[in-house]
DRENKOL-601297 format. One record per residue: residue in three letters; chain; x, y, z of N, C-alpha, C in turn. Coordinates in nm, 2 decimals. Example, Ala and Ser with C-alpha at 12.3 -4.5 7.8 and 13.67 -1.06 7.14 Angstrom:
DRENKOL-601297
<atom res="Ala" chain="A" n_xx="1.32" n_yy="-0.57" n_zz="0.78" ca_xx="1.23" ca_yy="-0.45" ca_zz="0.78" c_xx="1.32" c_yy="-0.33" c_zz="0.78"/>
<atom res="Ser" chain="A" n_xx="1.28" n_yy="-0.22" n_zz="0.71" ca_xx="1.37" ca_yy="-0.11" ca_zz="0.71" c_xx="1.29" c_yy="0.00" c_zz="0.79"/>
//
This chain:
DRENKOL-601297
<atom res="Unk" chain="A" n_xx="0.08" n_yy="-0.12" n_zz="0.00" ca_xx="0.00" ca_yy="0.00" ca_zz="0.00" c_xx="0.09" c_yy="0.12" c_zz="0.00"/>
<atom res="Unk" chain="A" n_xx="0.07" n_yy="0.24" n_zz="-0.10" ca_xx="0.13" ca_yy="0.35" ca_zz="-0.08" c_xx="0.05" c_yy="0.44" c_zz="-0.04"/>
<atom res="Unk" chain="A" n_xx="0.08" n_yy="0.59" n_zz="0.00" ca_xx="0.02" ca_yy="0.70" ca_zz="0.02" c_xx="-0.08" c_yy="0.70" c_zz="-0.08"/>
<atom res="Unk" chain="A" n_xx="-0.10" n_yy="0.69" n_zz="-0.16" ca_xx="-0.19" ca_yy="0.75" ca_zz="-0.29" c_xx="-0.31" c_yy="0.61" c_zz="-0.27"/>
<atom res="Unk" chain="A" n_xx="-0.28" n_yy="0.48" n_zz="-0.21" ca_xx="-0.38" ca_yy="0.44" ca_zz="-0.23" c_xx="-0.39" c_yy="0.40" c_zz="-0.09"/>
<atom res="Unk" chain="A" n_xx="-0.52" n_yy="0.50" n_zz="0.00" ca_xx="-0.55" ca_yy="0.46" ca_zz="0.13" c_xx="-0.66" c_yy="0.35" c_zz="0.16"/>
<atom res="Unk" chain="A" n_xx="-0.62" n_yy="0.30" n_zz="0.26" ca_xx="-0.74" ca_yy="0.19" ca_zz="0.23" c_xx="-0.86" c_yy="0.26" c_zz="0.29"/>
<atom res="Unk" chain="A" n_xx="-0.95" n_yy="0.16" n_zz="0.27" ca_xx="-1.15" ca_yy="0.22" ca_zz="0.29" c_xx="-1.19" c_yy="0.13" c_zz="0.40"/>
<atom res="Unk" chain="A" n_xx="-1.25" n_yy="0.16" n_zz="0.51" ca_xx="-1.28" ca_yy="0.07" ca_zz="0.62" c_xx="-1.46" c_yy="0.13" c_zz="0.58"/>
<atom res="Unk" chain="A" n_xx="-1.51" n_yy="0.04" n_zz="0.61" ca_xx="-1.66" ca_yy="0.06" ca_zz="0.58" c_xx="-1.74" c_yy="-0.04" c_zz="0.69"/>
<atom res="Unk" chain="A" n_xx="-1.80" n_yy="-0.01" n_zz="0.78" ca_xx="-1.94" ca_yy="-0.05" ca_zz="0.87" c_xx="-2.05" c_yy="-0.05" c_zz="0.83"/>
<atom res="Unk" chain="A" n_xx="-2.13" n_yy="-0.12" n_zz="0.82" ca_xx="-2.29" ca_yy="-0.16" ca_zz="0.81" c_xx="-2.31" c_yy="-0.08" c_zz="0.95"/>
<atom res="Unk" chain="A" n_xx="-2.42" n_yy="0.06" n_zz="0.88" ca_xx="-2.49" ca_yy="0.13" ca_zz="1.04" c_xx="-2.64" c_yy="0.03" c_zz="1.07"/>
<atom res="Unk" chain="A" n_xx="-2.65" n_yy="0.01" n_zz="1.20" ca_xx="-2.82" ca_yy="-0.07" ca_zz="1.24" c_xx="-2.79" c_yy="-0.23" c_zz="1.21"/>
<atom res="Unk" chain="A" n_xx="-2.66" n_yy="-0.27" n_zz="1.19" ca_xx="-2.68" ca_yy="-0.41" ca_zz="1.13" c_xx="-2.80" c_yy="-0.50" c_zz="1.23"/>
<atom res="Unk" chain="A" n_xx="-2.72" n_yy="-0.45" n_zz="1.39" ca_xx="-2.83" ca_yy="-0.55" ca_zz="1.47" c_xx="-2.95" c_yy="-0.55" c_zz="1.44"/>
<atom res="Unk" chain="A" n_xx="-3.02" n_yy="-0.41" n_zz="1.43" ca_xx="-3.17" ca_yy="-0.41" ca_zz="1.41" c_xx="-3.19" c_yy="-0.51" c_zz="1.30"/>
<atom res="Unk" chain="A" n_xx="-3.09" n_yy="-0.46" n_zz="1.24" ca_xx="-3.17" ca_yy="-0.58" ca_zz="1.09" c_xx="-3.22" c_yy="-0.73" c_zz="1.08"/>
<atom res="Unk" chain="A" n_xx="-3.10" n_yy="-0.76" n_zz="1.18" ca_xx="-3.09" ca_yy="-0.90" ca_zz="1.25" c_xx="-3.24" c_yy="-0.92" c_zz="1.30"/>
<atom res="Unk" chain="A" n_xx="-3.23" n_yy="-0.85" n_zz="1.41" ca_xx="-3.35" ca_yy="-0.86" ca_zz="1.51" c_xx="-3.46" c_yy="-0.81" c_zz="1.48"/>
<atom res="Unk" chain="A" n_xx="-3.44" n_yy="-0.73" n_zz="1.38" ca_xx="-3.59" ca_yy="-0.68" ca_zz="1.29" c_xx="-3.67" c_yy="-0.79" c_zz="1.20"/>
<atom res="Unk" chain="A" n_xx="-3.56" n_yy="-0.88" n_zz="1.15" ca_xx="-3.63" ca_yy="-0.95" ca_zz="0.96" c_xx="-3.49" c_yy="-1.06" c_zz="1.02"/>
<atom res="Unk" chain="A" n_xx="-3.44" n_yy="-1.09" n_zz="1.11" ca_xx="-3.40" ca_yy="-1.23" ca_zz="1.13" c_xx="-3.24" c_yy="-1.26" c_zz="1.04"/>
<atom res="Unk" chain="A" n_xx="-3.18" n_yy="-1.35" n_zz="1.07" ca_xx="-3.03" ca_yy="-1.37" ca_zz="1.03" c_xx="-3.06" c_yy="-1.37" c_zz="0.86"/>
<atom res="Unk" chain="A" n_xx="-3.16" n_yy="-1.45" n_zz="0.81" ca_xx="-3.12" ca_yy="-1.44" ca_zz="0.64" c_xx="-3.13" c_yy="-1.26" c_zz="0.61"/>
<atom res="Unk" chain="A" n_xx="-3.21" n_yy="-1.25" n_zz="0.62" ca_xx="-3.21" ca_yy="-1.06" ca_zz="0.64" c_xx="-3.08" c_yy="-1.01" c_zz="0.64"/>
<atom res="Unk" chain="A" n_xx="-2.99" n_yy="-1.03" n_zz="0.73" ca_xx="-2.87" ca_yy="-0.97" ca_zz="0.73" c_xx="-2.80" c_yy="-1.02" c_zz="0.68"/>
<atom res="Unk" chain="A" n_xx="-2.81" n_yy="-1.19" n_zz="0.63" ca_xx="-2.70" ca_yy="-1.23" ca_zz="0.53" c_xx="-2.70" c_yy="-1.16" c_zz="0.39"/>
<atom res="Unk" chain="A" n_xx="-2.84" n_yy="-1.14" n_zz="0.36" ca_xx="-2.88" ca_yy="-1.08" ca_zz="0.26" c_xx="-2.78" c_yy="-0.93" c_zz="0.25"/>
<atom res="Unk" chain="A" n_xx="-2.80" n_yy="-0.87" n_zz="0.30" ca_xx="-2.76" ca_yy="-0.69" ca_zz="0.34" c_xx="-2.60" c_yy="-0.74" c_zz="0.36"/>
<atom res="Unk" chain="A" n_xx="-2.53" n_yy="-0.84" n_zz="0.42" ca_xx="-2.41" ca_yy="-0.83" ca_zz="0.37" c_xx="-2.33" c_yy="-0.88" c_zz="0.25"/>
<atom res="Unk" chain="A" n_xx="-2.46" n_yy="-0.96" n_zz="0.20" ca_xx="-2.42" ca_yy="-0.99" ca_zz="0.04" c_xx="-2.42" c_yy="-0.89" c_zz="-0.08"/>
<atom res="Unk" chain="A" n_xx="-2.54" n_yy="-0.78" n_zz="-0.03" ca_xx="-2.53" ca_yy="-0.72" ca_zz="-0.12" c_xx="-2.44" c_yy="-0.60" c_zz="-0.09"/>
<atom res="Unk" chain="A" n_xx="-2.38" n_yy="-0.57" n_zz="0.00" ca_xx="-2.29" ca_yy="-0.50" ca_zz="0.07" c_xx="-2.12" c_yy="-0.52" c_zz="-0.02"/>
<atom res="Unk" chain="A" n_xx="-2.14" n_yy="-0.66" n_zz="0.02" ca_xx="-2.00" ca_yy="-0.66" ca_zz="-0.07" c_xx="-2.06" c_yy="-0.68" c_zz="-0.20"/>
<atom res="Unk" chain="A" n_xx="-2.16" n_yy="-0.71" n_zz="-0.27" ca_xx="-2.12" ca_yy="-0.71" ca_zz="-0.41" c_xx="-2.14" c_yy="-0.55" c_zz="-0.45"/>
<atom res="Unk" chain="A" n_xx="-2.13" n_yy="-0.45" n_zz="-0.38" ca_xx="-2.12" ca_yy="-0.25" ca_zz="-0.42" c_xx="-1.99" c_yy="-0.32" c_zz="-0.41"/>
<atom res="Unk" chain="A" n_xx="-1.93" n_yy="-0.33" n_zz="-0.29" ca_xx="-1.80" ca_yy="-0.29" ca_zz="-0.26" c_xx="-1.75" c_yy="-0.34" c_zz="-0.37"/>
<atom res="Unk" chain="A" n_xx="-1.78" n_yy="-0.49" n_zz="-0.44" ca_xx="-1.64" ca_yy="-0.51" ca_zz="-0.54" c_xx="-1.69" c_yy="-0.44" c_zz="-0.65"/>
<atom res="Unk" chain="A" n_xx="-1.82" n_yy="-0.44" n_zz="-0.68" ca_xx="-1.81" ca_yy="-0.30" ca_zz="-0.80" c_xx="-1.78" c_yy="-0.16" c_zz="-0.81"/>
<atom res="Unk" chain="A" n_xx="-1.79" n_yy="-0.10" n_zz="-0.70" ca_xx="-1.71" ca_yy="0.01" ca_zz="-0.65" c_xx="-1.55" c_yy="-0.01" c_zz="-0.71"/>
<atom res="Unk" chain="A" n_xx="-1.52" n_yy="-0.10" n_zz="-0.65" ca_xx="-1.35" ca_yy="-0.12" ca_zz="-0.62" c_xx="-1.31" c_yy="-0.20" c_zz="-0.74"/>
<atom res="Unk" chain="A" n_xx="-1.38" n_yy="-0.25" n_zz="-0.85" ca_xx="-1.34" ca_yy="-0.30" ca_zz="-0.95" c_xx="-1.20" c_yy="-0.27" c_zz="-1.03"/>
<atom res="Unk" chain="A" n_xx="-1.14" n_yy="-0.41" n_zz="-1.07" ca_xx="-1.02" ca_yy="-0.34" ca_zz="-1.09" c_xx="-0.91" c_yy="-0.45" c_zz="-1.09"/>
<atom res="Unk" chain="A" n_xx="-0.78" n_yy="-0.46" n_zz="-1.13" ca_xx="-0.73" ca_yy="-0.59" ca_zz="-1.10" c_xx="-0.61" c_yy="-0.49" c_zz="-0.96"/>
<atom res="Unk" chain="A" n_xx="-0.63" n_yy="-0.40" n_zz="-0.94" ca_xx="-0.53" ca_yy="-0.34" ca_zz="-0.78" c_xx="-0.64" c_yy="-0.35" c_zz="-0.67"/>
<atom res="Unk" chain="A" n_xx="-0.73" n_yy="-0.38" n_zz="-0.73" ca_xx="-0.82" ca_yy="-0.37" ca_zz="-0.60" c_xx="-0.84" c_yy="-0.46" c_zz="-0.51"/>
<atom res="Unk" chain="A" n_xx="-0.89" n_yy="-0.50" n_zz="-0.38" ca_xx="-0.96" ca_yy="-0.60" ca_zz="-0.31" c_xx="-1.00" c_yy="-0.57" c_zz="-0.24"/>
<atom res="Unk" chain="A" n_xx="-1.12" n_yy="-0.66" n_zz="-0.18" ca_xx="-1.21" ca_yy="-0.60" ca_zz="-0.08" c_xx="-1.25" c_yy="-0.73" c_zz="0.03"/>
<atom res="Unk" chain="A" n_xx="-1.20" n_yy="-0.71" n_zz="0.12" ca_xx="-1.27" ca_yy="-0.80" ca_zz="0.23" c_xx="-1.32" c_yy="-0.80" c_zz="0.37"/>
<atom res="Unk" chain="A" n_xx="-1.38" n_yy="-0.88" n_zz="0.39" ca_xx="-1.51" ca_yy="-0.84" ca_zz="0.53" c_xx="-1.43" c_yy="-0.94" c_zz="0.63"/>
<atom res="Unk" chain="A" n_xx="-1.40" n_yy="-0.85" n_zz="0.78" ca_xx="-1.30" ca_yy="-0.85" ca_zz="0.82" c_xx="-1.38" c_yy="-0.88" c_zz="0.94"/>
<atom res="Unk" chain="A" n_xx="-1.51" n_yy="-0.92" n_zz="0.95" ca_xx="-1.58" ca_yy="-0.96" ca_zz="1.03" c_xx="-1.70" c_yy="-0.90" c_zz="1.05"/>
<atom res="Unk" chain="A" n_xx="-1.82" n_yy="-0.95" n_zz="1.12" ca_xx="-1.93" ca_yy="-0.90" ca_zz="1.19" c_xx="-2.01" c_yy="-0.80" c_zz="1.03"/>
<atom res="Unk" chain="A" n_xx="-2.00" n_yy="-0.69" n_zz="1.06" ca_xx="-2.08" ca_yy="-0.60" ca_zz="0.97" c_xx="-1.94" c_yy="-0.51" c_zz="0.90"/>
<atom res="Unk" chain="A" n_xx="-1.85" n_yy="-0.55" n_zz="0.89" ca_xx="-1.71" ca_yy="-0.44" ca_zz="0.87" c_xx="-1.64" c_yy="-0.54" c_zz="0.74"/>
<atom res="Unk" chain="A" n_xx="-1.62" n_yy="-0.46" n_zz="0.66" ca_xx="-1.55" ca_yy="-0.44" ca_zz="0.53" c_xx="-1.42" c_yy="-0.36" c_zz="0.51"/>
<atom res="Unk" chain="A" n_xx="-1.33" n_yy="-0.38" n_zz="0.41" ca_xx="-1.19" ca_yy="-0.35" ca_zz="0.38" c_xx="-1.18" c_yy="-0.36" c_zz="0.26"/>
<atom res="Unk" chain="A" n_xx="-1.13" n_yy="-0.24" n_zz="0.18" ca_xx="-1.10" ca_yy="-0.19" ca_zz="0.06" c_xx="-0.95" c_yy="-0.14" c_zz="0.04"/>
<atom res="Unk" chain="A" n_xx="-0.88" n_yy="-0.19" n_zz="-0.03" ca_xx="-0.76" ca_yy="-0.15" ca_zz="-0.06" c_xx="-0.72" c_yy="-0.16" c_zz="-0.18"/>
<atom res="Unk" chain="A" n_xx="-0.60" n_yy="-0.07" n_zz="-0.23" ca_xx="-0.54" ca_yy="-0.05" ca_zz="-0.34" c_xx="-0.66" c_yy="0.02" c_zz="-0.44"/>
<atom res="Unk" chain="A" n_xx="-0.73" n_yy="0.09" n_zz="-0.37" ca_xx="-0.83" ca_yy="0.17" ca_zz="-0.48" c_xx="-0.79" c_yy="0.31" c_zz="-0.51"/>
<atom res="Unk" chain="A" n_xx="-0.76" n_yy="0.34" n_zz="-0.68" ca_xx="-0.66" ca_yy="0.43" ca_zz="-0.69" c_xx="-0.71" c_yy="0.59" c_zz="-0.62"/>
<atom res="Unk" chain="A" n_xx="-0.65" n_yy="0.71" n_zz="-0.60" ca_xx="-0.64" ca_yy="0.78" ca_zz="-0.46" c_xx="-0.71" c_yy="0.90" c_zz="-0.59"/>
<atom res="Unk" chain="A" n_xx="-0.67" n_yy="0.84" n_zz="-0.72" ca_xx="-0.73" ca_yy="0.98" ca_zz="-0.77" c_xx="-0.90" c_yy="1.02" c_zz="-0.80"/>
<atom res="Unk" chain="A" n_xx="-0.92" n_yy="1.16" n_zz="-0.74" ca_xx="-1.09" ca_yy="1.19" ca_zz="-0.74" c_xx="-1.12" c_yy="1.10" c_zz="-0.61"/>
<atom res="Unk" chain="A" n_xx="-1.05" n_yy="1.11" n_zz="-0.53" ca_xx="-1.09" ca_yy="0.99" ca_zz="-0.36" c_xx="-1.22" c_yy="1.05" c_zz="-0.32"/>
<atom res="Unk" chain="A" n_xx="-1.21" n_yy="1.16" n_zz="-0.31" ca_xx="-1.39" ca_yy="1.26" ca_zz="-0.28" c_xx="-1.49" c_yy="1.18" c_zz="-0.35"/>
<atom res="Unk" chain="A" n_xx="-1.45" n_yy="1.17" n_zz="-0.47" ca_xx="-1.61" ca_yy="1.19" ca_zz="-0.56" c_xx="-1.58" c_yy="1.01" c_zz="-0.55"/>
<atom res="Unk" chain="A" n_xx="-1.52" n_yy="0.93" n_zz="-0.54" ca_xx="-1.54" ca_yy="0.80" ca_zz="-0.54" c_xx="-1.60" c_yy="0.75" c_zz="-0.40"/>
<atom res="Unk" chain="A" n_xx="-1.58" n_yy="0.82" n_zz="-0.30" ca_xx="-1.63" ca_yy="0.79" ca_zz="-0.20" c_xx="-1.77" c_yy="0.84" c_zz="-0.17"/>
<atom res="Unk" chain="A" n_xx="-1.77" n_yy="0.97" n_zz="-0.25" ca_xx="-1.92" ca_yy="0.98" ca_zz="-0.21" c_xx="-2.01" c_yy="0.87" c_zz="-0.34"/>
<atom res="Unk" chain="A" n_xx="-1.90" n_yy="0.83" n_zz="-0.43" ca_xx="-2.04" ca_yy="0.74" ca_zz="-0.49" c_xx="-2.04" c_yy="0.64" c_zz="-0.39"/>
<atom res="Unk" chain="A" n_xx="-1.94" n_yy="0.55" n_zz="-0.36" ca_xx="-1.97" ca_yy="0.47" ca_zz="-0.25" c_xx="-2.05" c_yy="0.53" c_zz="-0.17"/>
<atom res="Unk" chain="A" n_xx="-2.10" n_yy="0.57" n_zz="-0.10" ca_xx="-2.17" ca_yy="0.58" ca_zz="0.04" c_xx="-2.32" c_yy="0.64" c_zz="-0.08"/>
<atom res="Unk" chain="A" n_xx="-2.35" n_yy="0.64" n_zz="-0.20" ca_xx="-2.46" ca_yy="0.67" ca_zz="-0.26" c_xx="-2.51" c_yy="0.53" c_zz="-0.28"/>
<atom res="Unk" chain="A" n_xx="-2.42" n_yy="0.41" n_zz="-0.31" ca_xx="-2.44" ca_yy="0.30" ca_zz="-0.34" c_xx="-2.45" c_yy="0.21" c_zz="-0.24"/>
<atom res="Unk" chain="A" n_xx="-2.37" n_yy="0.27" n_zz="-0.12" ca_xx="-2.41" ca_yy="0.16" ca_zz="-0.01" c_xx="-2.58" c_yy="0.21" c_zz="0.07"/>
<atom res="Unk" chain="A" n_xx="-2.64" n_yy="0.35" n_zz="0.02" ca_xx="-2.76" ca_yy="0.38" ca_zz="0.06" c_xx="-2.88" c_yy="0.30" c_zz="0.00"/>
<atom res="Unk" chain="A" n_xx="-2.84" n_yy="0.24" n_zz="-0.12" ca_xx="-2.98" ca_yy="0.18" ca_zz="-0.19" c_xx="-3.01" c_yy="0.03" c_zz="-0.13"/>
<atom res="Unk" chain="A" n_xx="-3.12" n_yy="0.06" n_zz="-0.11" ca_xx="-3.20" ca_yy="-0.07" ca_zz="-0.04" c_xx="-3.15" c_yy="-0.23" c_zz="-0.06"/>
<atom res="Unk" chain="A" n_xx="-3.14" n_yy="-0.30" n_zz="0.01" ca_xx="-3.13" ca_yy="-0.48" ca_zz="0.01" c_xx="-3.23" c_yy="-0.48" c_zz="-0.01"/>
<atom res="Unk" chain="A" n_xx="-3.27" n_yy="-0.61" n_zz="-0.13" ca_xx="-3.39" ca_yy="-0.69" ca_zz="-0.18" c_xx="-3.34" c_yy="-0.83" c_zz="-0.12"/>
<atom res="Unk" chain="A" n_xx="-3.48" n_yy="-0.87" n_zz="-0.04" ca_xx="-3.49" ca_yy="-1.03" ca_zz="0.06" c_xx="-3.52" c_yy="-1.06" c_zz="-0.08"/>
<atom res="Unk" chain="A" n_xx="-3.52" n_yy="-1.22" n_zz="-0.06" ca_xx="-3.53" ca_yy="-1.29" ca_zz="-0.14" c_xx="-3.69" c_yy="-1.29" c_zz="-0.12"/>
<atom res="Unk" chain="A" n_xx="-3.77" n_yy="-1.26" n_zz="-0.05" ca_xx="-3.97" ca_yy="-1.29" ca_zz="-0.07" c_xx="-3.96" c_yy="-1.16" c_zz="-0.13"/>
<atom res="Unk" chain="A" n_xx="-3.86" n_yy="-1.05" n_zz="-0.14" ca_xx="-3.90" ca_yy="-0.92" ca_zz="-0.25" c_xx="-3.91" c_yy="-0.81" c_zz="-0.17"/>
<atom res="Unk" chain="A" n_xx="-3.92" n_yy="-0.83" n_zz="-0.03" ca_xx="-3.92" ca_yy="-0.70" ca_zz="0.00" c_xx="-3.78" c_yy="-0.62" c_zz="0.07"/>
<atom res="Unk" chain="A" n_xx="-3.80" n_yy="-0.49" n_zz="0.08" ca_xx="-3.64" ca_yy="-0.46" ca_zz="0.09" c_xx="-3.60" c_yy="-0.40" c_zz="0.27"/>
<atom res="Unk" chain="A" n_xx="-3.48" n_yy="-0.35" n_zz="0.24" ca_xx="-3.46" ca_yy="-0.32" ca_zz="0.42" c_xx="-3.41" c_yy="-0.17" c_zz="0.35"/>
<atom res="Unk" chain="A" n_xx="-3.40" n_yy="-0.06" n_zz="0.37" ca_xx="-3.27" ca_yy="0.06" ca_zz="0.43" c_xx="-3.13" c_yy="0.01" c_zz="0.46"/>
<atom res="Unk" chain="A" n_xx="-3.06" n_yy="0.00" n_zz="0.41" ca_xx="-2.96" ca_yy="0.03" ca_zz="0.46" c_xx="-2.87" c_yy="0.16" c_zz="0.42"/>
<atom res="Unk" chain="A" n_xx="-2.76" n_yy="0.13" n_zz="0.53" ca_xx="-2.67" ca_yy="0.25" ca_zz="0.53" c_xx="-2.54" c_yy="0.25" c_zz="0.58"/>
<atom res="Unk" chain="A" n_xx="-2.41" n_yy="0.33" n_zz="0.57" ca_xx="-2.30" ca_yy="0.24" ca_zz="0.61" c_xx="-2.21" c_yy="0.38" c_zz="0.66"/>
<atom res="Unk" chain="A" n_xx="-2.11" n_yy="0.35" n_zz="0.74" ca_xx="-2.01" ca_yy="0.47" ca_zz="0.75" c_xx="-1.88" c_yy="0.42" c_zz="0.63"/>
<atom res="Unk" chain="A" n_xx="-1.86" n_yy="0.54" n_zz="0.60" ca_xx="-1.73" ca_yy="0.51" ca_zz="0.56" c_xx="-1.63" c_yy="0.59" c_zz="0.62"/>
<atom res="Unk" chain="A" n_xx="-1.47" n_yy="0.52" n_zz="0.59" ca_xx="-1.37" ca_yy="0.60" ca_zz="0.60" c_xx="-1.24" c_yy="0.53" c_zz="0.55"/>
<atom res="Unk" chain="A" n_xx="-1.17" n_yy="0.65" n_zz="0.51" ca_xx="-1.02" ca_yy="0.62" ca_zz="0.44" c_xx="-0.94" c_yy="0.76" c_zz="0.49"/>
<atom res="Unk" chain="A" n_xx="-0.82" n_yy="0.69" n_zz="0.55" ca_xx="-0.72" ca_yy="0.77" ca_zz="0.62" c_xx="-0.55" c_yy="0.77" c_zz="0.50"/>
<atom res="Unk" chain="A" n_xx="-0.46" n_yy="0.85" n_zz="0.49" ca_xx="-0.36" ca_yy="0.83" ca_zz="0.40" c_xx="-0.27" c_yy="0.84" c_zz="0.50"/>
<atom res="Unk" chain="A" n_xx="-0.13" n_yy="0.85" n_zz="0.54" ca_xx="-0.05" ca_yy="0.84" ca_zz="0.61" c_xx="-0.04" c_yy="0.98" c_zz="0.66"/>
<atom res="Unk" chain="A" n_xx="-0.02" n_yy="1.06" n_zz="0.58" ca_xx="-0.03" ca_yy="1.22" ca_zz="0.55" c_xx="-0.12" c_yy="1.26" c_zz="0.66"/>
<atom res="Unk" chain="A" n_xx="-0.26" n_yy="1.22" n_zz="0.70" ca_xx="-0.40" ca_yy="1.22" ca_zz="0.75" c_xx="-0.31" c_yy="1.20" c_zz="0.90"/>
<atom res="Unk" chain="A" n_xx="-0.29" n_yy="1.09" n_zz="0.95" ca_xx="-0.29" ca_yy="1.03" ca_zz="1.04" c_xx="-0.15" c_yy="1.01" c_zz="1.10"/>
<atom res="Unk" chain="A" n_xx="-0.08" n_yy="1.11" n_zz="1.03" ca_xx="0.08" ca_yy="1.16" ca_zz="1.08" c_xx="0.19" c_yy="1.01" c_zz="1.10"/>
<atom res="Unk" chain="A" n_xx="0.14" n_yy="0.96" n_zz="1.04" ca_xx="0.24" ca_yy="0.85" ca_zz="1.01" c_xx="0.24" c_yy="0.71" c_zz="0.89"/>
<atom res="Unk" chain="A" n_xx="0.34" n_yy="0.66" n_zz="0.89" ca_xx="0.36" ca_yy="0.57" ca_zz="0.78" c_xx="0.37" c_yy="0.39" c_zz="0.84"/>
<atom res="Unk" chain="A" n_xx="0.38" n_yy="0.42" n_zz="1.00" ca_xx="0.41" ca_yy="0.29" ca_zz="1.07" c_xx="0.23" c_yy="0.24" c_zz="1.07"/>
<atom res="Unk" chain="A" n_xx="0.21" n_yy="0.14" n_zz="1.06" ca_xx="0.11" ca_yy="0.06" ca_zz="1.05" c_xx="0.11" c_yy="-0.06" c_zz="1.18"/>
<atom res="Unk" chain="A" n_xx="0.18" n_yy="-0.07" n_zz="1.24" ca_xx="0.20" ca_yy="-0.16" ca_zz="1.35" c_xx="0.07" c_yy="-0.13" c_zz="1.48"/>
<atom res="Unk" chain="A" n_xx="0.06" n_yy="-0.25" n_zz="1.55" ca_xx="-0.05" ca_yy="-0.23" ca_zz="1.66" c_xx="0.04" c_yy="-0.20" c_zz="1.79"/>
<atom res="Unk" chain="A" n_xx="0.03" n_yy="-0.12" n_zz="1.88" ca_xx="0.09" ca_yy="-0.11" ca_zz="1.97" c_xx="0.00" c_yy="-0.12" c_zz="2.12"/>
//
């Protein structure tokens, strides 16, 4: 990973409700369709995207140029509705964020 391509951490906002609203296929649903934005968003052979647990996703190597306007398409694409498989849909909604080294005053990546 360099400076120019920061990675994208992304959260499902309400995942529990969804759960406990319309039940676990409900939310397998909403994370399926979750990642298939993300790999079309991040399409690409530098790209990858993976779900790093629970309701949380990871984007990396998505190129840094126009990062504004790609991001706000992401968070327009992560607003359109999951369709259940009986047809009806949920809201969803997600945070995003992407930090560059620059941002976050350093280049060390280590957990301390």
């Amino acid at each position: 990973m360099t400076p120019q391509t920061p990675p994208e951490l992304v959260q499902e906002n309400h995942f529990k409700a969804v759960n406990d609203d319309f039940g676990q296929p409900a939310g397998d649903a909403v994370l399926t369709a979750t990642a298939a934005r993300l790999n079309t968003w991040a399409a690409g052979p530098r790209a990858s995207v993976g779900r790093l647990g629970g309701n949380e996703f990871a984007v990396v190597q998505v190129p840094a140029a126009r990062l504004e306007q790609r991001l706000a398409q992401l968070v327009r694409m992560l607003r359109t509705p999951a369709v259940l498989e009986d047809g009806r849909t949920i809201d969803v909604a997600a945070s995003v964020g992407a930090a560059t080294p620059g941002t976050v005053g350093s280049r060390d990546l280590t957990v301390r």
